[in-house]
N, CA, C and O atoms as a Tinker XYZ file with bonds, in Angstrom:
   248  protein
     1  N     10.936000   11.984000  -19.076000    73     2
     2  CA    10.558000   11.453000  -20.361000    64     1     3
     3  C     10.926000    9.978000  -20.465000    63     2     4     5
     4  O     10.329000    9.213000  -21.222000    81     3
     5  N     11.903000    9.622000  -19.697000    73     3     6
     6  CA    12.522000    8.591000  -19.693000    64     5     7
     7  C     11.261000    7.419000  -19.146000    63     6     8     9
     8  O     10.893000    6.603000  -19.991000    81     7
     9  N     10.768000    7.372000  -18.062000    73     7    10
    10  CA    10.099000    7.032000  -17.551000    64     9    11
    11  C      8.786000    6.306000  -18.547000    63    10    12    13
    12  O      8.449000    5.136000  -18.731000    81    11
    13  N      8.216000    7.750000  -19.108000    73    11    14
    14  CA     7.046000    7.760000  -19.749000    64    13    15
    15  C      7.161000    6.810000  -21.193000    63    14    16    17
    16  O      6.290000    6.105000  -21.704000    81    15
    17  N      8.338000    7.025000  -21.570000    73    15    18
    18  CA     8.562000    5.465000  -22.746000    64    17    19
    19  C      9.073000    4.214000  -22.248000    63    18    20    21
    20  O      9.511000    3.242000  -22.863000    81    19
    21  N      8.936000    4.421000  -21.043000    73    19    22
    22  CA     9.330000    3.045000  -19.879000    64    21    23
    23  C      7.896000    2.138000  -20.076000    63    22    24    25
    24  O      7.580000    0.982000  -20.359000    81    23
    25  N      7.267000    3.383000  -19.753000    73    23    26
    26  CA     5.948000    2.717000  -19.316000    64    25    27
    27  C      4.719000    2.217000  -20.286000    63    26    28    29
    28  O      3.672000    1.583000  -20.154000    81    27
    29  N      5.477000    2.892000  -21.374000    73    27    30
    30  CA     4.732000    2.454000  -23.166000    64    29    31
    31  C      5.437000    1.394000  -23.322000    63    30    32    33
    32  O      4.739000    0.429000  -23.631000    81    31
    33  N      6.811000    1.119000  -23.213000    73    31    34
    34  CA     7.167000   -0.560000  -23.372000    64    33    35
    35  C      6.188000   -1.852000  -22.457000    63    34    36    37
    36  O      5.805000   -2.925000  -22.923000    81    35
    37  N      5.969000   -1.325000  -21.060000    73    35    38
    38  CA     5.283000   -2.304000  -20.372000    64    37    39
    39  C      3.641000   -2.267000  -20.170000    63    38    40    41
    40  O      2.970000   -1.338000  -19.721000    81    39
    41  N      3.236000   -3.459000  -20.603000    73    39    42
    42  CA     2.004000   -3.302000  -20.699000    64    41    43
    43  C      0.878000   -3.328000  -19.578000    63    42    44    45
    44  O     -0.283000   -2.921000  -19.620000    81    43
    45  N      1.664000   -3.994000  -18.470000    73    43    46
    46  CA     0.947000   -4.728000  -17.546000    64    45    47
    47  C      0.679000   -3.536000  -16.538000    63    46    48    49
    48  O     -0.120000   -3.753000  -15.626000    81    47
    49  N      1.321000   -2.218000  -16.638000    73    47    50
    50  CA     2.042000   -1.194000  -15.385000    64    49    51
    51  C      1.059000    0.260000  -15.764000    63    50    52    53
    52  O      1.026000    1.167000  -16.597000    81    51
    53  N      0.355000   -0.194000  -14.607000    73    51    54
    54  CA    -0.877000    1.662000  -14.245000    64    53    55
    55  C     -0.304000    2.002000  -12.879000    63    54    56    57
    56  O      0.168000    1.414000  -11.905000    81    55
    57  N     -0.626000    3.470000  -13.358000    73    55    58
    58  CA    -0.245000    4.252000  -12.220000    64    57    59
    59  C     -1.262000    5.430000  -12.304000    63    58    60    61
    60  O     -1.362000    6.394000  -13.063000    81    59
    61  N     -2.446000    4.693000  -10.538000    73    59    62
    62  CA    -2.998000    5.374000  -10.290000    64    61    63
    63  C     -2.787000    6.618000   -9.374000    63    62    64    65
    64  O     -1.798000    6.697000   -8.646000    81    63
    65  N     -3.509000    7.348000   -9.416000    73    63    66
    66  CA    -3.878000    8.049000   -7.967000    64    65    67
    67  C     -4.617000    7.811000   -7.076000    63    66    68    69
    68  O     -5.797000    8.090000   -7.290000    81    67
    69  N     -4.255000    7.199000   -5.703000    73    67    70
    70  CA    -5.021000    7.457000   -4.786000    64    69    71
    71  C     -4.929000    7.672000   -3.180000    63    70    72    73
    72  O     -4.168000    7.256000   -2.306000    81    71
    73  N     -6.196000    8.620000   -3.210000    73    71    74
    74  CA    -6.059000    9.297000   -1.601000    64    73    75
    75  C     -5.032000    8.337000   -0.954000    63    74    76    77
    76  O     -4.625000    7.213000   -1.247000    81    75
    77  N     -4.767000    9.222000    0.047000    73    75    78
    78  CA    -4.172000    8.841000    1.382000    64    77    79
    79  C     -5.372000    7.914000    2.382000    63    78    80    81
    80  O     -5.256000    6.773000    2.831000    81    79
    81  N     -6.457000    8.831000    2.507000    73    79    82
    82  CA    -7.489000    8.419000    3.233000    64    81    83
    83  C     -8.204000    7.423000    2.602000    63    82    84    85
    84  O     -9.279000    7.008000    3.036000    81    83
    85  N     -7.693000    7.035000    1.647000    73    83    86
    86  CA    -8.884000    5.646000    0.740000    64    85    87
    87  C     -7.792000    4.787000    0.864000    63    86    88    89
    88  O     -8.188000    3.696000    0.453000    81    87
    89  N     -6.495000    4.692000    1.253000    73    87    90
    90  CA    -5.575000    3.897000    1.393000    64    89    91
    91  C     -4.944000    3.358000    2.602000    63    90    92    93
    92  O     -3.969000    2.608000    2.565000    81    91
    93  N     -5.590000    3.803000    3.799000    73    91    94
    94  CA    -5.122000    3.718000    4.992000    64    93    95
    95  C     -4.048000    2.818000    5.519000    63    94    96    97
    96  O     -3.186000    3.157000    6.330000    81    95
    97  N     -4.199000    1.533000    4.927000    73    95    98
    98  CA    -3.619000    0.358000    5.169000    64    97    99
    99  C     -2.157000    0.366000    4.863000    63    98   100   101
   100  O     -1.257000   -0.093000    5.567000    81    99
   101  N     -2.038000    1.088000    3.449000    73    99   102
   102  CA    -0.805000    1.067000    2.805000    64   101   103
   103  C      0.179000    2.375000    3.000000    63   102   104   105
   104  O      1.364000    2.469000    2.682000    81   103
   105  N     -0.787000    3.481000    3.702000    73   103   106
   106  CA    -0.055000    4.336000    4.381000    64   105   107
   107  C      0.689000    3.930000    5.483000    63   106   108   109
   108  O      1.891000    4.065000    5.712000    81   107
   109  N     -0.265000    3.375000    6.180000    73   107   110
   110  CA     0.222000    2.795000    7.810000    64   109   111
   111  C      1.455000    2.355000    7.668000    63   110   112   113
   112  O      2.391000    2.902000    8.250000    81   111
   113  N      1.671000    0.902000    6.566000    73   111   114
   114  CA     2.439000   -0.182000    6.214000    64   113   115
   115  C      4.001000    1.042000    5.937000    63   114   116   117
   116  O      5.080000    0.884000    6.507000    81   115
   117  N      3.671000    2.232000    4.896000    73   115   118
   118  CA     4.761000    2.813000    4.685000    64   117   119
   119  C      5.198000    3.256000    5.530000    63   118   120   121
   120  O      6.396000    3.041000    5.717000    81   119
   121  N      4.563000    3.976000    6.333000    73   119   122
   122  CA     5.065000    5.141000    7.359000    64   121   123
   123  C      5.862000    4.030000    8.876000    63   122   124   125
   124  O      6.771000    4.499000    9.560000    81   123
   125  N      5.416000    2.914000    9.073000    73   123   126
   126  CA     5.905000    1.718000    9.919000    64   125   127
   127  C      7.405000    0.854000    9.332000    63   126   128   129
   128  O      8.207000    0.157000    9.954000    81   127
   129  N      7.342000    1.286000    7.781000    73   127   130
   130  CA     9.215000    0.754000    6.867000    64   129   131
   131  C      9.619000    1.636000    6.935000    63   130   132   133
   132  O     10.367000    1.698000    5.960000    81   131
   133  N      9.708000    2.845000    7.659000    73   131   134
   134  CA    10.792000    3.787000    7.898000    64   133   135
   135  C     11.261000    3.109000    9.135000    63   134   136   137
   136  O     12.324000    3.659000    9.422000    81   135
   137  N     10.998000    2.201000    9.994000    73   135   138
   138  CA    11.840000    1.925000   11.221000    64   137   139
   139  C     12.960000    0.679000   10.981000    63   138   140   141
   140  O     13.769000    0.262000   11.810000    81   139
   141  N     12.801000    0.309000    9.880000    73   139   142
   142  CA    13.265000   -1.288000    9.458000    64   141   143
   143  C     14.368000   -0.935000    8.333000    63   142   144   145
   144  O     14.036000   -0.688000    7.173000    81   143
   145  N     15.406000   -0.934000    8.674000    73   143   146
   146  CA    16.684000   -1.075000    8.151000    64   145   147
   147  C     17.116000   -1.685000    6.960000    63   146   148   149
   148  O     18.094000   -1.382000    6.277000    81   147
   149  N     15.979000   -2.909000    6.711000    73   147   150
   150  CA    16.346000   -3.684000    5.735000    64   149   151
   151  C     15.108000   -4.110000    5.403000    63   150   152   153
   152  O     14.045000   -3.648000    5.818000    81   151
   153  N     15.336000   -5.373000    4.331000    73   151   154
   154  CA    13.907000   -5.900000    4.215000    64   153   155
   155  C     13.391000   -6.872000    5.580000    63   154   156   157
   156  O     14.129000   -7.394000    6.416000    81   155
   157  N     11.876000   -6.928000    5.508000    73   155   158
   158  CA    11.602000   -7.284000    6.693000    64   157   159
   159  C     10.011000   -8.067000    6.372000    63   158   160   161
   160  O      9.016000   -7.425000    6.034000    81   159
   161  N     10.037000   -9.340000    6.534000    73   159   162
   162  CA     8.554000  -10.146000    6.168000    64   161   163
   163  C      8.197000  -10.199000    7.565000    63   162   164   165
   164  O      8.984000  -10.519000    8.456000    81   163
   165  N      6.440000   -9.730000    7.807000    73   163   166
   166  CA     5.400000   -9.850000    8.687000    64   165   167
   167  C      5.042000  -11.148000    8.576000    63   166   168   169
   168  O      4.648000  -11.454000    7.451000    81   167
   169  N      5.056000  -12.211000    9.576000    73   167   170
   170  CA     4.182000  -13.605000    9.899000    64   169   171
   171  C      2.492000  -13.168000   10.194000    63   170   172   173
   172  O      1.493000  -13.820000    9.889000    81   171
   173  N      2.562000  -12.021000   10.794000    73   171   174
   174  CA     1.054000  -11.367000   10.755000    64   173   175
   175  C      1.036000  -10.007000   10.614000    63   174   176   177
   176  O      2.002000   -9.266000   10.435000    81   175
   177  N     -0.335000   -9.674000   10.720000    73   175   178
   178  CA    -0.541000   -7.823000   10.497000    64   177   179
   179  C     -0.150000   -7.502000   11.831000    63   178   180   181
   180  O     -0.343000   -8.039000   12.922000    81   179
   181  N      0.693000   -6.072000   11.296000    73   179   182
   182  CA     1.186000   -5.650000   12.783000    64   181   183
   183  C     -0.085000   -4.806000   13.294000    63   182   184   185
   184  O     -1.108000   -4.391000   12.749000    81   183
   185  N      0.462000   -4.742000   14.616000    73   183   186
   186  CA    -0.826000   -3.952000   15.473000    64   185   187
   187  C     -0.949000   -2.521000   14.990000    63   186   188   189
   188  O     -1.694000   -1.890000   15.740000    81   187
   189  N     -0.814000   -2.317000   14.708000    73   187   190
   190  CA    -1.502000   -0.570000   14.238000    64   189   191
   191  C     -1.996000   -0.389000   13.189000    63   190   192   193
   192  O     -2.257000    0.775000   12.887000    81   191
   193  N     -2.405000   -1.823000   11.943000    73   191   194
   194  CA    -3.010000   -1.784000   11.228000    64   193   195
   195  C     -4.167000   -2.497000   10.927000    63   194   196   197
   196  O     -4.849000   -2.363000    9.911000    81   195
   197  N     -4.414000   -3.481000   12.123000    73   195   198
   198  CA    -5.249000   -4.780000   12.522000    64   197   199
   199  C     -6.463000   -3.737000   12.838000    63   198   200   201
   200  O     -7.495000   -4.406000   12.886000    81   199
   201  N     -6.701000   -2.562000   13.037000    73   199   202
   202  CA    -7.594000   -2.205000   12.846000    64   201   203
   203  C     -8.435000   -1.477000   11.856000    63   202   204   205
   204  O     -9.656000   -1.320000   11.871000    81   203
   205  N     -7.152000   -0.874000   10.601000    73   203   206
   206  CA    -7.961000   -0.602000    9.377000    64   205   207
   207  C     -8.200000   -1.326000    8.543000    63   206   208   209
   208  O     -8.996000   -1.004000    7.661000    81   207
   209  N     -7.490000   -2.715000    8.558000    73   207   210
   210  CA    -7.683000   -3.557000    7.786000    64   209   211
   211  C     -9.080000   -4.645000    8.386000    63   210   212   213
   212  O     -9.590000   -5.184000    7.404000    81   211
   213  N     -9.543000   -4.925000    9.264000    73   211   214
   214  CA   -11.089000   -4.801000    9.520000    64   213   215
   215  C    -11.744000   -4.442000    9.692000    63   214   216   217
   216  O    -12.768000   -5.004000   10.079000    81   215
   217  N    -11.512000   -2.575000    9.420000    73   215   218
   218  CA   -12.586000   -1.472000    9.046000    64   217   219
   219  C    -12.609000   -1.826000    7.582000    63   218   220   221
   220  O    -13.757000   -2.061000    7.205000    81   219
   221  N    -11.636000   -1.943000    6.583000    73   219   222
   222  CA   -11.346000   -2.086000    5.231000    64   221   223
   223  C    -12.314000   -3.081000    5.027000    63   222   224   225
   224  O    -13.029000   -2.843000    4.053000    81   223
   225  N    -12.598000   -4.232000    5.693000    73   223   226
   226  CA   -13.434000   -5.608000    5.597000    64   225   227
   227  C    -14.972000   -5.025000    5.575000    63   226   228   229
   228  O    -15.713000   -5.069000    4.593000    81   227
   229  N    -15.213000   -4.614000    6.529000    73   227   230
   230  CA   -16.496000   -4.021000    6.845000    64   229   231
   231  C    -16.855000   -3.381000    5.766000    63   230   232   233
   232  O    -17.594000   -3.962000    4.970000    81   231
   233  N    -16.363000   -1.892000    5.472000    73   231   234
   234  CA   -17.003000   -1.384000    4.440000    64   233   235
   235  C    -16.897000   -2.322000    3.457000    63   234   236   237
   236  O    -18.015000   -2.799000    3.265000    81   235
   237  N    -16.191000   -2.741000    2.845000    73   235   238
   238  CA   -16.649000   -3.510000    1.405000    64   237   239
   239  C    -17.654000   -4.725000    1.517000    63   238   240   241
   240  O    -18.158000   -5.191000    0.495000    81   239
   241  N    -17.954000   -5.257000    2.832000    73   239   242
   242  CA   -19.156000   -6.130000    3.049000    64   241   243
   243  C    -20.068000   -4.739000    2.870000    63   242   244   245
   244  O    -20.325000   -4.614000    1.673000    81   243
   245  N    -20.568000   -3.795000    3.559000    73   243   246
   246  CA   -21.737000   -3.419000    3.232000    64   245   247
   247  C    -22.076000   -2.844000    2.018000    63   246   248
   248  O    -23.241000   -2.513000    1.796000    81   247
């Protein structure tokens, strides 16, 4: 309950649902911060996601 009048104070804050499979990118990203101890900034996309993230490109061009 606590939460839910959290989220009536802030205006800016939705909370959707969505697939796993419509999210690929941000699955990858989670399931890859279970190895990292701490916080940790990417200079680039790591390799195991360099490829859904220009499948991600593609579909939204067509």
């Amino acid at each position: 309950m606590y939460v839910l009048n959290l989220m009536h104070d802030l205006q800016s804050v939705a909370i959707r649902f969505i697939k796993r499979q419509s999210n690929r990118v941000t699955h990858s990203l989670t399931r890859i911060s279970r190895f990292y101890a701490s916080y940790h900034l990417f200079d680039f996309a790591p390799t195991c996601i360099k490829c859904l993230i220009f499948n991600e490109m593609i579909d939204v061009m067509c």
